[in-house]
N, C-alpha and C positions, 0 to 999 in steps of 0.2 A: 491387488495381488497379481502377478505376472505368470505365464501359464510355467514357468519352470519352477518358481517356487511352490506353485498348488500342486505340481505332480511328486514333488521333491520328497512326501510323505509317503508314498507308494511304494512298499516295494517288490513285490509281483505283480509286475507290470509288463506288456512288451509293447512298443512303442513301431508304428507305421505311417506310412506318409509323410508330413511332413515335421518336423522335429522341434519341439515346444523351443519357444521362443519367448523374448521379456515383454510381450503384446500383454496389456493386461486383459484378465479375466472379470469381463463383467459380470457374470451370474451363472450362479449353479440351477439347471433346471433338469426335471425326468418328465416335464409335458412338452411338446414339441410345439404346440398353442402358445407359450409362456417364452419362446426364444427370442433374444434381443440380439443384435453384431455384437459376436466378440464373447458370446456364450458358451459354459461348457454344457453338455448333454448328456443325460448318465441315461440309459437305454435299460430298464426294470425290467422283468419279464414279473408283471400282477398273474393273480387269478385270472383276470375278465379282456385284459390287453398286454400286449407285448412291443415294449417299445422296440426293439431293433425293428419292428416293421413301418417306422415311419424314418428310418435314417437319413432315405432320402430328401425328404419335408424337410427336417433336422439342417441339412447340409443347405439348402434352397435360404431357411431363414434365414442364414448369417450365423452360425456356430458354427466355434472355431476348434474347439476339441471334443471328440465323443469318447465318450469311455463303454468299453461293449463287453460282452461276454463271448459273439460270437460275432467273428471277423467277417464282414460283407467281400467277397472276392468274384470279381477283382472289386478293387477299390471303388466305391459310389466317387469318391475326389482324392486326389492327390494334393490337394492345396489345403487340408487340416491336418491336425495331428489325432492320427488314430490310438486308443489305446484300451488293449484286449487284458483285462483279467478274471481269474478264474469267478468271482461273484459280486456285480455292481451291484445288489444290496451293502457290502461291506465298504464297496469300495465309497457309496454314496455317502456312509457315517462315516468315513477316514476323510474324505475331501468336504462334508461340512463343519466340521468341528473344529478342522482347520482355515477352509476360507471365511469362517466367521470370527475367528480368532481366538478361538478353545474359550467360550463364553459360559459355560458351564463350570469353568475353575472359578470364576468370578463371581459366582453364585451361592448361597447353602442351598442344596437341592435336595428334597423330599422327594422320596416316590411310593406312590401305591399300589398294593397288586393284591388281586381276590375278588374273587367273584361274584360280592355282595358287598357292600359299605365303601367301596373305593371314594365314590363322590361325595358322598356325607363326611368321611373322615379328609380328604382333601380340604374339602369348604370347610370345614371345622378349622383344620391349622392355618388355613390362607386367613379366616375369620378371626382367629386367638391372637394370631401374629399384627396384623393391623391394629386389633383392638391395645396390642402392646407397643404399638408405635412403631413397626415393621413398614416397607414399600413392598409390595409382595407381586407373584405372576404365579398364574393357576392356573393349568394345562386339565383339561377334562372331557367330560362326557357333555357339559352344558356350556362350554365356551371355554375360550381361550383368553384367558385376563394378562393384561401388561399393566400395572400399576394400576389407574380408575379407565384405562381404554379396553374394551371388551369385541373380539370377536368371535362370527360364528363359526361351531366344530361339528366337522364332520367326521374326523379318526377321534374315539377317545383319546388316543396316543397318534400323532400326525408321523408323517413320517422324516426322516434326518432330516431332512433340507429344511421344512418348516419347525421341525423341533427346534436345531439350533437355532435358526434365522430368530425364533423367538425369542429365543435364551438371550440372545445380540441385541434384542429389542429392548429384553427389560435391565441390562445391563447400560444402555443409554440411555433407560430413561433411571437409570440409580434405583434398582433394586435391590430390596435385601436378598430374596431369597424365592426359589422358583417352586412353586409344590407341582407336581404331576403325579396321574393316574397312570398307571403301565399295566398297560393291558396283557394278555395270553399271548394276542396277534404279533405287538408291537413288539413282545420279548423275542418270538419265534422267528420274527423276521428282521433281527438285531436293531430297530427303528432308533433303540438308546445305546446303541454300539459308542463308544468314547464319549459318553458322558460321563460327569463328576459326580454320583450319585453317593450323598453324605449319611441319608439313614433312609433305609429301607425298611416297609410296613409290609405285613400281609394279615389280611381279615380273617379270609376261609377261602375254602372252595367248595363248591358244588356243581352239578352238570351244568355245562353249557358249552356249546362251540366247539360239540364235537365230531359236525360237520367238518372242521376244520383240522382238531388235534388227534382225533380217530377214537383214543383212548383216554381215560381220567388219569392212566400214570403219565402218557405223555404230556396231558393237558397240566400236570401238576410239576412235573419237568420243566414246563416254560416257564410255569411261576417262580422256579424256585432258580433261574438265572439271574434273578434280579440279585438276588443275594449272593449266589457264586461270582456275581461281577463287582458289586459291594467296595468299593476302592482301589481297584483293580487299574484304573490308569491312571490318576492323581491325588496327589494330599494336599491337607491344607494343613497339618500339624496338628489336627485333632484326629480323635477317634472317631470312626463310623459306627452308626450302630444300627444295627437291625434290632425291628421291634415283631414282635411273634405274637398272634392270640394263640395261647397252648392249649384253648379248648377245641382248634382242628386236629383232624385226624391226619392232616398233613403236616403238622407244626413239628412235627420232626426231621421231616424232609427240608425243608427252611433253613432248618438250625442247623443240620449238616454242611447247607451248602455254602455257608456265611463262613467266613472269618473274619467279619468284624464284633465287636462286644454284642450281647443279647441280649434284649429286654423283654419279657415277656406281660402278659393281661389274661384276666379268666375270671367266669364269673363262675367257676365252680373251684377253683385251687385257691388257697389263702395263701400257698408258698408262693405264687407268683408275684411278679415285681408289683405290678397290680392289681388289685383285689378290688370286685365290686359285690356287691351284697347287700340284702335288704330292700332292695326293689321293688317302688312302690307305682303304677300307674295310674296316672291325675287323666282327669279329663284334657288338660289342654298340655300334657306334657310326663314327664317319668322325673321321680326322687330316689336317689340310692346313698349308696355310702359307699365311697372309696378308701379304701386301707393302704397306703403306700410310705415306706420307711418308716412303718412302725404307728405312725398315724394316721386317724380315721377322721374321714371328712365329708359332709352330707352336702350331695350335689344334686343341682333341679337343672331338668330342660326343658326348650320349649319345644320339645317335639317327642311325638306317640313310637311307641316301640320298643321293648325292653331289650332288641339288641342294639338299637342305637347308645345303650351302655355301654358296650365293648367298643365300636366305633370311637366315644369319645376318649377311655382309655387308653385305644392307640395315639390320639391325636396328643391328650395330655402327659404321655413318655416319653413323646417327641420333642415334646416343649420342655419336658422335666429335664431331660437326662442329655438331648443334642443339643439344646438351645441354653440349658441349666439356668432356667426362667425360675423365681421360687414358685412354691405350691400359691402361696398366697397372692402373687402377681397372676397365673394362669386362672386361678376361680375368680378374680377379680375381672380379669379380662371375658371369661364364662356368663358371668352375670351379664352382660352387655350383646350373646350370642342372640341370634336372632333365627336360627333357625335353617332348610337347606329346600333351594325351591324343588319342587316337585318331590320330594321324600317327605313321606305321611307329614303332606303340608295337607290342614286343616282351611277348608274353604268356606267361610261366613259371611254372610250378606243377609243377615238375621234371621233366616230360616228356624224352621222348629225341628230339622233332623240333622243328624251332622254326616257331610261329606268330607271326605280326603283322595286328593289326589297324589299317589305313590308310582313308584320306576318296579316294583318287583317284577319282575319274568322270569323268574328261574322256578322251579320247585319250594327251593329252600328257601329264599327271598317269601314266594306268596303265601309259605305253611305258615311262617314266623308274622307277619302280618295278620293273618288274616288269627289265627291263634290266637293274640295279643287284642285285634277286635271285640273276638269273639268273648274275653272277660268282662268287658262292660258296653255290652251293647242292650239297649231298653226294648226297640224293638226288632222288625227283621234285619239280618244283616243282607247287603245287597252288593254281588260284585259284577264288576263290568272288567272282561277282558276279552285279549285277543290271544296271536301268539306270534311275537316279534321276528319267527326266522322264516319267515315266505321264501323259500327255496334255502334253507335252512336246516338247524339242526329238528326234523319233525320229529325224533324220537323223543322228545319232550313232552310232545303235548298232549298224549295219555296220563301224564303224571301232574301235568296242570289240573284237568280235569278232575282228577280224583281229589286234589286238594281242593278246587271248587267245589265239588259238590258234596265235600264232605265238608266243611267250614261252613256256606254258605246258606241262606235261606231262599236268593232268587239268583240263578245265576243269570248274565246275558253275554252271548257271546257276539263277538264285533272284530274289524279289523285291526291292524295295527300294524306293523310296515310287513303289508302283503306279496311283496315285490309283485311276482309273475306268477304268481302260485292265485287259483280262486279261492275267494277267502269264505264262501259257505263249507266247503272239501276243509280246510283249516279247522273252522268251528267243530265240523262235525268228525273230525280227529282227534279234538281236546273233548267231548262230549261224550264217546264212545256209544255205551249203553246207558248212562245214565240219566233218567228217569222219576229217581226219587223225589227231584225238589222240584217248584218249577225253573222251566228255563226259556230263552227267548232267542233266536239268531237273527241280527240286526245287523247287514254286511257293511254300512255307513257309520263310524263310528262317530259323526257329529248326531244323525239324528239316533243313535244308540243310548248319547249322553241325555237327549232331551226327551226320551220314550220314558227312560229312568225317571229324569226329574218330571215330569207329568202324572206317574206314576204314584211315587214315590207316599210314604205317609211319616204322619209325626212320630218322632222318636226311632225312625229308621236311621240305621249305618248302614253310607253308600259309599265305597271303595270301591275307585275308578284306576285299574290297575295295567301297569305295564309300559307306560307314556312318560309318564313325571313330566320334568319340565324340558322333556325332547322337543323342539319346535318346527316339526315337521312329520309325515309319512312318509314313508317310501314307497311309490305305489308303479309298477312297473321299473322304471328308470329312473323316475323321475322322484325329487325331492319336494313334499306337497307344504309348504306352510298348512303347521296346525297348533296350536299352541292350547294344550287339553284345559291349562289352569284357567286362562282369559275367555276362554270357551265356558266352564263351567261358571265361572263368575256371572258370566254376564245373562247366562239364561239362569242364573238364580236371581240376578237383580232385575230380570223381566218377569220372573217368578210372581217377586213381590211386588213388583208393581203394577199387576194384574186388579 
C-alpha cells in the first residue's frame, strides 16, 4: 500500500512537509523501537509515555510518515510527510483496518464485555466452534490464538494495530471466525474502532478499574459502546445480535444501546431467551437445565461455579441464534468441552484435599466463588490472595477483605502484580481490622502457595485466587514469569512424593 492510498481514508487531516507520495508503506507502528524504512509512525499520547516525545528517534529510524496530534515546530524534517489530526487514537483504528485490508469483514467476530466471565465464555465458543469443525482465533486475557499458533497477551484487548494485524493473520491462515474479549479500557480508548463486530455479549458488571473510569456509570458507559457500535460500519447480510444476561442491573443500558436483535439469558427469569434452572453442584463440575424454545435440556460441566451457568448460556445463544448451530449439534459439541485454564480449574496430583486455581479479583467474582465453595466444602476452607491493582484501583480492597474473611476459614494474604506499590501496606488494606479468622501475610506469593500446602490438612478446600492462568507478575515494571497452575502442580507432586 502506497502512502497516498493509506492516507486516502483520512479525512481530518492536515498534511506538512512533504506530500505523500506512491513510495510504499511498509508498517504501521506507535513504538519507535519497532520502525523499519519506509514506516508510518502514529505518535499515541499512553497513560505512562507520550509518543510525540521521540519524533525525533522516529525520523532518525527511517519513517516516512508521522501522524501527530501536536505539530513539532519548526519541523524536526522537511523530507516526511507530516500529518496532524485532532486524535491518533482514531486515527490509529482508521489506518489499521485499512492497511490490513478491512480483515474483520472477513471474519464472524464475537466480542465480550463484562467484568467477570469474559474469558470463560470466549474459550467456551472458540472451544464449541472447533469442536463443530470451525478454524477459529481467540483474542484474550490468556493469549492470543491464530488457528493452533498461540501467543503471549499483554492487553486483554491489544491495541488497533495488533488487533487488526491479527484479524490479517487468521484471515491467512483461513479462519472461520475471531472471538475477542473487549475490555472497559479497549472500549474507552476506541482500540475496536472499525471493526466488524457480528454479536456482541455482555456478562455483568461490578467494580473494577475505577482508577481508570472514575465512576460505575461511566465505567458501564464504556461497556455499553460495544453495543451502540454493534454493525455500525459493515454488513454481511445477516443480522447482528447482541446477547444480554438480563439478570444485571446494567442489562438495560445494553439493550438501549444496541440496535441490533436481542437475546437475552437468566437464571432467575423463565421469559428469557434462555433459562437455566435447577442447579445442581458435583464435585468435579455443575448440572442444570436449560429451557430454550420451549424445550428443556439437562446440561453438565466440567467446571465448579454455578455462574459459570450463565457464561455458558451466553456462549450457547451465540452458537443458537448467530451461528443457528441446532441445540443438538451445540450439546454434542458441549460433551467434548474440556474446560478453561486457570478458572476454578481443579488441581489433582492425588492429594487428599482439593485445590483450585481461579482469576477472581473483583468483589463480585471472589463472593460468588468462594459462596459456591463454601456449600460443599468437608473441611476448612482456605484462601490465598493478593490484590491485582498495585497502584491501582485500591478502593477495592477493603471489600475484598470482607468477603475473605467472611467466607473463609484461614485467609493468607500475598502478592499479585504489586507494581510499585509495597505489598505488606496492600495486605494490610484488604485485612483492615479483621481478626476473626486466622490470617497469615506472606509478601512472596511462591512461598505463600507452599506455606499453604505444607500446612494444609485432609479434606481442606484451597482456593488460590486472583492469578488463574495469568503467566506472569507484575512486579515494579517489570513482567516476572509466574505460572500459579505449574507452580501449584508441581509442589503437590513433590507433596507426594515426599
Amino acid at each position: 500500500m502506497n502512502q497516498v492510498n493509506l492516507l486516502s481514508v483520512m479525512n481530518n487531516k492536515e498534511i506538512y512537509g512533504k506530500s505523500p507520495s506512491h513510495e510504499t508503506v511498509t508498517a504501521l507502528v506507535n513504538d519507535h523501537r519497532q520502525i523499519v524504512p519506509g514506516a508510518c509512525f502514529i505518535a499515541i499520547k499512553g497513560q505512562n509515555f507520550d509518543g510525540h516525545s521521540v519524533l525525533g528517534k522516529a525520523v532518525q529510524s527511517g519513517t516516512k510518515i508521522l501522524i501527530v496530534e501536536e505539530l513539532p515546530m519548526p519541523l524536526i524534517s522537511e523530507d516526511v510527510v507530516w500529518v496532524q489530526v485532532p486524535s491518533t487514537y482514531r486515527a490509529q483504528a482508521i489506518l489499521a483496518n485499512h492497511f490490513f485490508e478491512e480483515p474483520s469483514t472477513k471474519l464472524d467476530l464475537v466480542a465480550v464485555t463484562g467484568t467477570n466471565g469474559k474469558t470463560t465464555t470466549t474459550t467456551m465458543i472458540s472451544e464449541l466452534l472447533t469442536n463443530l469443525g470451525h478454524r477459529t482465533g481467540l483474542i484474550g486475557t490468556l493469549h492470543y490464538k491464530v488457528d493452533q499458533t498461540y501467543y503471549p497477551a499483554i492487553n486483554t484487548t491489544p491495541d488497533a494495530l495488533k488487533l487488526q494485524s491479527l484479524f490479517k493473520e487468521m484471515v491467512d491462515h483461513d479462519c472461520d471466525d475471531a472471538i475477542i474479549e473487549a475490555s472497559s479500557h479497549a472500549l474507552a480508548l476506541g482500540r475496536i474502532w472499525y471493526t466488524d463486530v457480528n454479536c456482541a455479549i455482555f456478562t455483568n458488571i461490578s467494580r473494577e478499574h475505577l482508577d481508570f473510569h472514575k465512576t460505575m456509570d461511566h465505567y458501564a458507559y464504556a461497556k455499553s459502546l460495544l453495543f451502540a457500535h454493534l454493525g455500525e460500519h459493515f454488513e454481511k447480510g445477516q443480522a447482528k445480535l447482541a446477547v444480554i444476561n438480563a439478570d444485571d442491573a446494567y442489562a438495560d443500558l445494553m439493550m438501549q444501546a444496541s440496535g441490533a436483535e436481542i437475546a437475552t439469558y437468566s437464571l432467575k427469569d423463565p421469559s428469557a431467551t434462555a433459562y437455566a434452572h435447577s442447579i445442581e453442584s458435583l464435585e468435579d463440575g455443575i448440572r442444570f437445565v436449560l429451557d430454550f424454545k420451549g424445550q428443556s435440556h439437562s446440561i453438565q460441566l466440567p467446571m465448579l461455579g454455578s455462574y459459570n451457568v450463565a457464561n455458558y448460556m451466553a456462549a450457547f445463544l451465540c452458537l443458537a441464534l448467530y451461528y443457528h448451530f441446532s441445540v443438538e449439534d451445540i450439546l454434542q459439541a458441549t460433551e467434548d468441552f474440556t474446560g478453561v485454564r486457570g478458572r476454578m480449574q481443579m488441581i489433582d496430583e492425588g492429594q487428599d484435599f482439593q485445590v483450585i486455581v481461579d482469576f477472581a479479583h473483583t468483589p463480585d467474582a471472589l463472593e460468588n466463588v468462594l459462596t459456591d465453595l463454601n456449600q460443599h466444602k468437608r473441611g476448612r476452607l482456605i484462601t490465598m490472595m493478593g490484590h491485582s491493582g498495585g497502584n491501582r484501583d485500591s478502593g477495592m480492597r477493603p471489600d475484598l477483605g470482607d468477603i475473605l474473611f467472611k467466607y473463609s476459614d484461614w485467609v493468607v494474604l500475598t502478592a499479585d502484580n504489586p507494581r510499585h506499590e509495597n505489598v505488606t501496606k496492600i495486605c494490610q488494606e484488604m485485612r483492615q481490622n479483621h481478626d476473626e479468622i486466622p490470617y497469615t501475610i506472606i509478601e512472596d506469593r511462591q512461598e505463600a502457595i507452599a506455606y499453604i500446602l505444607d500446612q494444609v490438612e485432609a479434606n481442606d478446600t484451597v482456593l488460590f485466587a486472583g492469578k488463574g492462568g495469568e503467566p506472569y507478575q507484575v512486579i515494579g515494571d517489570e513482567y516476572v514469569p509466574f505460572d500459579e497452575i505449574e507452580i501449584v502442580r508441581q509442589l503437590l507432586h513433590n507433596r507426594g512424593n515426599e
